[in-house]
C-alpha positions in Angstrom: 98.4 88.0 91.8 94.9 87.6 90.1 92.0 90.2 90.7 91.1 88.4 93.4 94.1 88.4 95.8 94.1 92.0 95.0 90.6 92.8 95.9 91.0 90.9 99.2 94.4 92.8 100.0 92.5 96.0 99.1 89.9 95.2 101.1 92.0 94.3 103.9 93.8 97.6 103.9 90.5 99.3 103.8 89.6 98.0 106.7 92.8 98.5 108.9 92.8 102.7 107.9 89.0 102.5 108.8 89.6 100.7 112.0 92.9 103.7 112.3 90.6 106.8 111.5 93.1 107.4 108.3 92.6 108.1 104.8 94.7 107.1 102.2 96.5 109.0 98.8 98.3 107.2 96.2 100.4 108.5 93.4 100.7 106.5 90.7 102.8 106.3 87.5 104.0 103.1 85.9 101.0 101.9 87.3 98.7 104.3 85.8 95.7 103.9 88.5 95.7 100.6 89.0 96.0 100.3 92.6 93.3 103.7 93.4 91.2 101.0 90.6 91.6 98.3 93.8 90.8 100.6 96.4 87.7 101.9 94.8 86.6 98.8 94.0 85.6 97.9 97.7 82.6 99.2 98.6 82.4 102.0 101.2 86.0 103.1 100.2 85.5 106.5 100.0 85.6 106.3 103.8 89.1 105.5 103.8 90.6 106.7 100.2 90.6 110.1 99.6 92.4 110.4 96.1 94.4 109.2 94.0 97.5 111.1 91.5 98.0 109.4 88.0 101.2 111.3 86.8 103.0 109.3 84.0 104.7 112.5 82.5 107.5 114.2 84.4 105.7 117.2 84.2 102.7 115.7 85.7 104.9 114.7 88.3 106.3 118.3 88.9 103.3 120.0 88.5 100.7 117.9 90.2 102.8 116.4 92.9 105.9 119.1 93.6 108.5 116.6 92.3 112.1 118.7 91.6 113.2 119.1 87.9 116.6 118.3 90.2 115.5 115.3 91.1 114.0 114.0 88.0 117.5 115.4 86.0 119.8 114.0 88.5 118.0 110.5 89.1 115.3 109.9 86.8 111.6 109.4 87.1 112.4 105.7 87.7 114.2 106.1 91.0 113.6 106.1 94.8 114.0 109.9 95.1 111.4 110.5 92.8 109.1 108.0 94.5 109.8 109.6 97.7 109.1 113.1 96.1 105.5 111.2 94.9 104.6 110.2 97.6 105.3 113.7 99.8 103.7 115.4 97.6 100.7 113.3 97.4 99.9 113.2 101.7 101.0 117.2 100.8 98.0 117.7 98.4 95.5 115.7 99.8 93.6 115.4 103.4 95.0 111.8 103.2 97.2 110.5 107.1 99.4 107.5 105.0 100.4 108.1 101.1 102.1 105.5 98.5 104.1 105.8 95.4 104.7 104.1 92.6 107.1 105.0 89.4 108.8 101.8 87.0 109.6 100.7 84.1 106.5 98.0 83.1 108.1 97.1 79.4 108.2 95.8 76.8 110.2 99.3 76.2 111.9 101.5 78.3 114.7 100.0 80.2 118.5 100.3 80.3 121.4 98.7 81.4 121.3 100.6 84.5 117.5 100.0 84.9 116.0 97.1 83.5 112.3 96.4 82.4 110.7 95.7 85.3 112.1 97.9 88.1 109.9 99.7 90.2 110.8 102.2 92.9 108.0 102.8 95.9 107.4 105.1 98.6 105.2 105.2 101.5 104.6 108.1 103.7 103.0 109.1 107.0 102.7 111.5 109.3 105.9 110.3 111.5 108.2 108.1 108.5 109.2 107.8 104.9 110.4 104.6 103.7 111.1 103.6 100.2 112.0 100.1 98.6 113.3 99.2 94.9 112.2 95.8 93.6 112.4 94.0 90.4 109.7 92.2 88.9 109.7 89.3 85.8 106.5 89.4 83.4 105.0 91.2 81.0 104.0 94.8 81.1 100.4 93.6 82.7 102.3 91.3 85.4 104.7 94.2 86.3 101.8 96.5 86.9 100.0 93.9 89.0 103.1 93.2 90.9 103.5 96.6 92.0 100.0 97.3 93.1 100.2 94.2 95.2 103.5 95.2 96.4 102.6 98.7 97.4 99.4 97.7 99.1 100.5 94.8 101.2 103.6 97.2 102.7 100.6 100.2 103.1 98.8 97.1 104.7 101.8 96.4 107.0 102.6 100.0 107.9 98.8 100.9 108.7 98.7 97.4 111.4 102.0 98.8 113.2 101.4 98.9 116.8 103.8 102.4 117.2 102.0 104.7 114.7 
């Protein structure tokens, strides 16, 4: 997805949380700001984004979000606990209604057997659900990233247009 598409998505979600009275918090990590860099590039977004986390080190992810040393020992900083954790603990530490997550492996280095360049785990969270995803993207490290900010805001995009929220 060029930067484009990804302006329009953004500015797509921007309007739907307007239109809902809901701002938005995202915590980012494999990403490292890319998506809040989206958001904030459609003007008038500060009436609809209301911070953003960058936490690439575990501790960042502890400290600034309330992820578990448990979690990240047992399951790693790459996995959907951890994304779930990120995302809690960003709607936790913000004024924000919805919250995203974002923690993967972008390459070239970094995978395993057991989690290959290119995963990504996600979480969304609002008031009333929690719902995380896995997903496995081809590239390089640039079209990983991408792929996961699009990813991320078109399911934000989705959950914020649900009829029963």
């Amino acid at each position: 997805m060029d930067d484009d598409a990804l302006l329009t998505l953004a500015a797509e979600l921007g309007a739907a949380l307007k239109k809902r009275g809901w701002m938005l918090a995202l915590a980012e990590s494999c990403t490292g700001g890319m998506a809040a860099q989206f958001v904030t590039a459609i003007a008038g977004s500060s009436g609809w984004f209301e911070r953003g986390f960058v936490t690439y080190s575990n501790a960042a992810k502890m400290e600034m979000l309330g992820v578990s040393l448990f979690t990240v020992d047992k399951h790693g900083a790459v996995s959907l606990e951890t994304a779930r954790e990120m995302a809690l603990g960003a709607l936790k530490n913000s004024r924000a209604q919805i919250a995203a997550s974002i923690t993967g492996i972008a390459g070239p280095d970094g995978g395993t057997q057991q989690k290959l360049v290119g995963t990504v785990c996600f979480a969304w969270v609002n008031m009333i659900q929690v719902s995380t995803s896995i997903e496995h993207f081809a590239g390089d490290r640039t079209a990983v990233r991408r792929q996961a900010v699009s990813h991320c805001l078109q399911r934000l995009l989705q959950l914020t247009l649900a009829p029963d929220l």
